[in-house]
Every structure is written in structure tokens, then in C-alpha cells.
C-alpha positions as CSV (number, residue, x, y, z in Angstrom):
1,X,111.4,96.5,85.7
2,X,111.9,100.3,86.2
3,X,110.7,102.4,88.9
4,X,110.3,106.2,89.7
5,X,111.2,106.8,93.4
6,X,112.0,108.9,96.2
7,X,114.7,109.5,99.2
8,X,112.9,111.4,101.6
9,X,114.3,112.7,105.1
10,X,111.2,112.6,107.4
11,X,110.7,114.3,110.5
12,X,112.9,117.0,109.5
13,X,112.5,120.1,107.7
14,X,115.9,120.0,106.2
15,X,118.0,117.4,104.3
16,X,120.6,115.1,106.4
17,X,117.6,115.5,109.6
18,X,115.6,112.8,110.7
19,X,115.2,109.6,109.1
20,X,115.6,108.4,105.4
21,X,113.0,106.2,103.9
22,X,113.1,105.5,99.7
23,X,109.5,105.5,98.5
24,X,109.4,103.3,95.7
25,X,106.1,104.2,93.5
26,X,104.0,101.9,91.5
27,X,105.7,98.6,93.1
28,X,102.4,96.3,93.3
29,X,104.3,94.0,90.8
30,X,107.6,93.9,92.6
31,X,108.3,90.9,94.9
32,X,108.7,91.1,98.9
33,X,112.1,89.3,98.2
34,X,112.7,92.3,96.0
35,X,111.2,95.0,98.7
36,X,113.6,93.6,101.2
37,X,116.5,93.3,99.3
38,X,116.3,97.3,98.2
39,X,116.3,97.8,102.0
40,X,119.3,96.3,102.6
41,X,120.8,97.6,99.5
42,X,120.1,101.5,101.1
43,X,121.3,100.4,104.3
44,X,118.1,102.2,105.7
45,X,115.8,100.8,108.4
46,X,112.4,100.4,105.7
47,X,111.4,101.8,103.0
48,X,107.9,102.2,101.5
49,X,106.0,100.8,98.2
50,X,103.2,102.2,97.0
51,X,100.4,99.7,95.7
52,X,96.8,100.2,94.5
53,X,94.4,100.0,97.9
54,X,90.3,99.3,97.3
55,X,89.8,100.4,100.6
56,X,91.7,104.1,100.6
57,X,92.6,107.1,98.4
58,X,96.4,105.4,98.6
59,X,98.2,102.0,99.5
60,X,101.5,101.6,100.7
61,X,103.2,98.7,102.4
62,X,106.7,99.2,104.4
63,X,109.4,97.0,104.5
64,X,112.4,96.1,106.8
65,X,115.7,94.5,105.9
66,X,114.0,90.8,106.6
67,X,110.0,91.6,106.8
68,X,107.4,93.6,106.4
69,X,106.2,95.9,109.1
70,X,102.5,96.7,109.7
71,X,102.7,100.1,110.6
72,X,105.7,103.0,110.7
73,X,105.6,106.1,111.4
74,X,108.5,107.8,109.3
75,X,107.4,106.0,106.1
76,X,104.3,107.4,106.3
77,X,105.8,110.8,106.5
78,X,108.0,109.7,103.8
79,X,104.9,108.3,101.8
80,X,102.9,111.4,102.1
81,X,106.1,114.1,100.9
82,X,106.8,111.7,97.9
83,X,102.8,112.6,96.9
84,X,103.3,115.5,97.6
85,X,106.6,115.9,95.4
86,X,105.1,114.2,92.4
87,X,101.7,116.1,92.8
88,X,99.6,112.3,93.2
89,X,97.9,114.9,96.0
90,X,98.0,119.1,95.9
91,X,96.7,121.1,98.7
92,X,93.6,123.3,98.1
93,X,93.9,126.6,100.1
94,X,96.9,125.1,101.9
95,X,95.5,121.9,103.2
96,X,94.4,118.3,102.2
97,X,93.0,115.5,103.5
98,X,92.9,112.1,102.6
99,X,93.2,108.3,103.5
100,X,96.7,105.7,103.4
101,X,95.7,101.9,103.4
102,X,98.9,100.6,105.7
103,X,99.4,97.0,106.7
104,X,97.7,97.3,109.9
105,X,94.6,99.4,108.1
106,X,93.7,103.2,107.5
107,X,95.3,105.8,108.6
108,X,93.8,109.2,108.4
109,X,96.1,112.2,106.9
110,X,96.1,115.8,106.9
111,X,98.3,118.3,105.1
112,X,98.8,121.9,105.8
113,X,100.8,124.4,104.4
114,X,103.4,126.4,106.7
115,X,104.4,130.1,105.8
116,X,108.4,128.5,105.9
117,X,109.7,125.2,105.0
118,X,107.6,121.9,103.8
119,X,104.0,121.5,105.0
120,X,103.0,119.8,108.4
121,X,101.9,115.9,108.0
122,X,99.8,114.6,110.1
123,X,99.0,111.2,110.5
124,X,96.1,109.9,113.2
125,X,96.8,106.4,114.7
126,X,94.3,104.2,115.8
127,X,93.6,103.7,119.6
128,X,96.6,102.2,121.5
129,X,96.1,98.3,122.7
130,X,97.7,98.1,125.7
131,X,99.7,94.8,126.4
132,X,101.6,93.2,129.1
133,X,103.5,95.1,131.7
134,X,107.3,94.2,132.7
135,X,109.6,93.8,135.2
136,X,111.7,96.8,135.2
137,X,114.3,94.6,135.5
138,X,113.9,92.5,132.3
139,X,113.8,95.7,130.6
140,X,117.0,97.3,131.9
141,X,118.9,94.0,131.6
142,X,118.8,94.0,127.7
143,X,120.7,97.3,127.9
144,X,123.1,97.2,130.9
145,X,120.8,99.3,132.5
146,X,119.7,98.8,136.6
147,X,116.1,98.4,137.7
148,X,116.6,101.9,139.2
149,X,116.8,104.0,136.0
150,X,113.5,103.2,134.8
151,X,110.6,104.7,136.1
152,X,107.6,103.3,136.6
153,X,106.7,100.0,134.7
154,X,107.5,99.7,131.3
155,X,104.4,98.4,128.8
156,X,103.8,96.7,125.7
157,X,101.7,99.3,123.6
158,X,100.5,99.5,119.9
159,X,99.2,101.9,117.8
160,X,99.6,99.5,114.8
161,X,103.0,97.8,115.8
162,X,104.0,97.2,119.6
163,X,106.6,98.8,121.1
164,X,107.9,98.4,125.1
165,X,107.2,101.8,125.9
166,X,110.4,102.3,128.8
167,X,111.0,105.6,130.7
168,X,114.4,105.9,131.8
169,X,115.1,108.4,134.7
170,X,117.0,110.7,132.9
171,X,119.4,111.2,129.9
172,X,122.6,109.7,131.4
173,X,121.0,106.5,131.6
174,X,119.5,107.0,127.8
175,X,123.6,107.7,126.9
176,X,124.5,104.2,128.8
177,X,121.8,101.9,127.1
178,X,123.7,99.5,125.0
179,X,121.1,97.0,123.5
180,X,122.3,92.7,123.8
181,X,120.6,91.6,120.5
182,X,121.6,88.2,121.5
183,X,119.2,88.7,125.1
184,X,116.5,90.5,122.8
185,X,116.0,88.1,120.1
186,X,116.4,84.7,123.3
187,X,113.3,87.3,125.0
188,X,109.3,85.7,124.6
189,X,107.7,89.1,123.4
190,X,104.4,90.7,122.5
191,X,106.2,93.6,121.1
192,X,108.5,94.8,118.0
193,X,111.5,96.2,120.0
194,X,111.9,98.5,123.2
195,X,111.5,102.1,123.2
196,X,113.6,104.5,125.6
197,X,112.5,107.6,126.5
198,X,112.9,110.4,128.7
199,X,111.3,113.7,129.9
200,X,113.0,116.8,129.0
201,X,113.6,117.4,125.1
202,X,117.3,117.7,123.8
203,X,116.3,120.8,122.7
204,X,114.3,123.8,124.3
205,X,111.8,123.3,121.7
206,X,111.6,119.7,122.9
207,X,109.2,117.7,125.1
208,X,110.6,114.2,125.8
209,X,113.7,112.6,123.9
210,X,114.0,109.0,122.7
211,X,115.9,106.1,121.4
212,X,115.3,102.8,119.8
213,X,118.3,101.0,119.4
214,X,117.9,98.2,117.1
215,X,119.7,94.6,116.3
216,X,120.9,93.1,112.8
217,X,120.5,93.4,110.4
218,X,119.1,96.6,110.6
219,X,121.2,99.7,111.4
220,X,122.1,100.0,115.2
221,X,119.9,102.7,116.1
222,X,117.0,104.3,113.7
223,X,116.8,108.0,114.0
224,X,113.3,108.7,114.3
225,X,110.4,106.2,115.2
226,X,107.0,108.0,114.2
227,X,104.9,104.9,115.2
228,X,106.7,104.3,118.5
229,X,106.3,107.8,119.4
230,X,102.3,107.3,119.3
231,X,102.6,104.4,121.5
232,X,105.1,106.1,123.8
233,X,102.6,109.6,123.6
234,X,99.6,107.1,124.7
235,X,101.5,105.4,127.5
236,X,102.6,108.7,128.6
237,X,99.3,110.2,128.7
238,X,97.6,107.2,130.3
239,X,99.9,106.7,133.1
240,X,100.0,110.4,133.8
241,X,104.0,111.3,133.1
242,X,102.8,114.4,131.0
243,X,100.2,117.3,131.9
244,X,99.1,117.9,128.7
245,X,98.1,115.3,125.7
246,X,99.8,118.0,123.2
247,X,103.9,118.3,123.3
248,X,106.7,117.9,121.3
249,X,108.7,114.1,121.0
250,X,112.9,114.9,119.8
251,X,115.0,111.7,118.6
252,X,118.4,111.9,116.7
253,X,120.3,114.5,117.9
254,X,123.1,112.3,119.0
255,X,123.4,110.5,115.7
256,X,123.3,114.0,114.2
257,X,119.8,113.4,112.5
258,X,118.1,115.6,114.7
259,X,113.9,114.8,114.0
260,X,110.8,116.0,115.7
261,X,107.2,115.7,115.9
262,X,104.3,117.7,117.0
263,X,102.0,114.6,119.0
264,X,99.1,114.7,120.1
265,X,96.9,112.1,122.1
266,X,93.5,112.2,121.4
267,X,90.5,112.1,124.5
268,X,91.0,111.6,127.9
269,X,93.4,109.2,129.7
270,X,91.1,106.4,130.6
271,X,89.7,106.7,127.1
272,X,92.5,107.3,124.2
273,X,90.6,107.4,120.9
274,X,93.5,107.7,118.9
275,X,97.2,109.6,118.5
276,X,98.4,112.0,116.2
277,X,101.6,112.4,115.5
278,X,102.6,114.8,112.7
279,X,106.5,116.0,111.0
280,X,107.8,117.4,107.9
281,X,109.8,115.8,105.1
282,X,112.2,116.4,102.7
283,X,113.0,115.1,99.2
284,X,116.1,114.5,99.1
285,X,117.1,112.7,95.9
286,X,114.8,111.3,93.2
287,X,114.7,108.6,90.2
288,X,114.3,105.5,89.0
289,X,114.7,102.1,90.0
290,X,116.2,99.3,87.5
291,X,115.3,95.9,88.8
């Protein structure tokens, strides 16, 4: 089997930024056993396969190292550049619009040009389910942390795949968080992992920064998380940590994959109708795929 794909850097607008994600095209036929053994293979945290969908203009299922996940955030971004790259969609006066059949439904997109560098994406999530709350101290506990560096009380949220959305006080606390995979996997859960955050962007340009540190076999620590950031946005938003639903998420800089996102939450904070979340990608190398 041979198959035309992708490396794409998402969230970035320049290669070695953000995170990588192989698109693998026409891969309807190719196994999951397959899927998650090209993930491991790249050492990447997913990557993305592009299947026929009856229900959008595109399908496309994303994998990690041991199963598939419903919904991500820089495979999407991935997903959309690799159309882009090989012309599956073109923009008609600088934009287009169209529909991605994902595991946990549709997502809308939107593309529009920019006058420099690769054209925005900009994916819509659905409306965040809000789960259980924690203990701030359950939450810190998996990361060396104390009760007092999180603020307020961390949530289960999910805009297609449940994070533990987790404020941390400020960025010396972010530096310290060392996750116990051990204490995390032992944990009864209604999320996928943790998400740190804090207020204040690494860069001026930035709005909040984040990690998601993550246990084996993926990589340690994944440099950009698109779908957290819509849960994190939503959370945010509805506990009233940001003034405006509009702002800018940074994640990376310390691994020296700096990414960012334009986000924003859609209707009022009792209400949330949806999040976008929207980024740039990158192609960084292309071909084919013997299997």
C-alpha cells in the first residue's frame, strides 16, 4: 500500500513552530493497528487520516500512539493546510468555507487569506459540556504542585474531548509541574488528561500560556493542544478569568515550538454556543507512505 502524505507544523506560521502532525491522505483502507503504529513510528503525539465522510465535505480520523482520539485541535489545523497544499480545497477571493466529519462530529471551517505568511484556519467547536469539578488538591498532587497554586477549581470540560481545565497562579508554578503518570493513569477520570494554564502570554502578543504534559507512550509534553485550548477558552469565559471572549492562547515556547491561536468563545457566559479557535500551518515535508 502506498500513500501520499504530509508533515505539517500547526499553530505556527513557520517550520520547526508549533506542533507536527503527518496527514496521511486516502487511508480509509489502512488498519487502526497500522494508524497507530505510524504514530509511534514519527514519535509525534497523533497524526491524521483522511477517509471518505457521507455526512461532510471531508473525513478525517486522528490517532494517538495506542487509540484513536475523537477530537484534536492541531490535526485539524494540520488536516485543513494538507488540503490546502494539495489543492483538495482553493480559496475563492481569499476565503473558503467548508465542513470536516471528526470522530466526535462536524466541525465547521473557515479559511482566509493573510497579506503575509499561510492563511488563518479556523475551526468552530461545538458547545463545551461541562463535567465534574475537583479538589484543587487532587489536581496539584499529580504534579508536585500545592493546593495554593491553583486558582479557583479546576473542571472537566469538553469541546469534543475532555480536558481538566487547571489555572495555576502564575508561571513559576507552570515551570515546577512535573506530571506522576503512575498517579494519573491509578486516577477515576471523566477527562483525557489535565490542562495547565496561566494568565499572561509568554509573549506580548500573548493572552494566557499553557502546558499539557503527557505520560507514555506519547511524548512528555505536546507543544500545542488546539482542542484543549477550546475547552480552557470556555472554562475561562464561563468562570469569568477573562474580560473579553476574544484573546490570544501561547503554548511551546519552552520546548522551543513556540504555537498560538486566535480563540474565540462564542455567546455569553451562561450560554456558550460554541469556540473557535483558529492557527496557521506549515508544510513541512511531503510524500508517500509504503506500508
Amino acid at each position: 500500500m502506498t500513500l501520499p502524505f504530509d508533515w505539517i507544523d500547526a499553530f505556527t506560521d513557520r517550520p520547526f513552530g508549533g506542533n507536527g502532525c503527518v496527514v496521511v491522505h486516502e487511508a480509509s483502507d489502512l488498519s487502526e493497528e497500522a494508524r497507530m503504529a505510524l504514530v509511534r513510528e514519527t514519535s509525534l503525539a497523533e497524526c491524521a487520516y483522511l477517509v471518505p465522510s457521507e455526512r461532510a465535505d471531508f473525513g478525517v480520523r486522528y490517532y494517538l500512539a495506542d487509540r484513536e482520539i475523537l477530537m484534536a485541535g492541531h490535526p485539524t489545523i494540520a488536516t485543513v493546510t494538507s488540503l490546502l497544499h494539495r489543492e483538495l480545497v482553493t480559496l475563492e477571493d481569499g476565503r473558503a468555507a467548508f465542513t470536516l466529519e471528526v470522530g466526535a462530529g462536524i466541525l465547521p471551517i473557515r479559511v482566509d487569506a493573510r497579506a503575509e505568511g499561510p492563511p488563518r484556519i479556523t475551526m468552530t467547536q461545538p458547545a463545551p459540556q461541562f463535567g465534574r469539578r475537583w479538589r484543587p488538591e487532587t489536581i496539584a498532587a499529580l504534579y508536585g504542585l500545592e493546593a495554593e497554586d491553583i486558582l479557583g477549581t479546576p473542571r472537566t470540560v469538553s469541546t469534543g474531548t475532555a480536558f481538566c481545565i487547571t489555572l495555576l497562579r502564575d508561571k513559576a508554578a507552570l515551570r515546577r509541574a512535573r506530571l506522576d503518570a503512575a498517579a494519573l493513569e491509578a486516577m477515576e477520570r471523566d477527562f483525557f488528561e489535565p490542562f495547565l494554564v496561566t494568565l499572561g502570554g509568554e509573549t506580548g502578543a500573548g493572552d494566557t500560556f499553557s502546558r499539557l504534559l503527557l505520560p507514555p507512550p506519547m511524548p512528555p509534553e505536546d507543544p500545542f493542544t488546539g482542542s484543549a485550548t477550546g475547552c480552557m477558552a470556555a472554562w475561562l469565559w464561563a468562570e469569568g478569568w477573562i474580560e473579553s471572549p476574544e484573546f490570544v492562547a501561547e503554548q511551546g515556547h519552552w520546548l522551543g515550538r513556540p504555537g498560538q491561536a486566535r480563540v474565540r468563545v462564542l455567546g455569553p457566559r451562561d450560554a456558550i454556543a460554541g469556540v473557535e479557535v483558529a492557527g496557521q500551518g506549515v508544510v513541512l515535508m511531503e510524500g508517500r507512505l509504503r506500508l
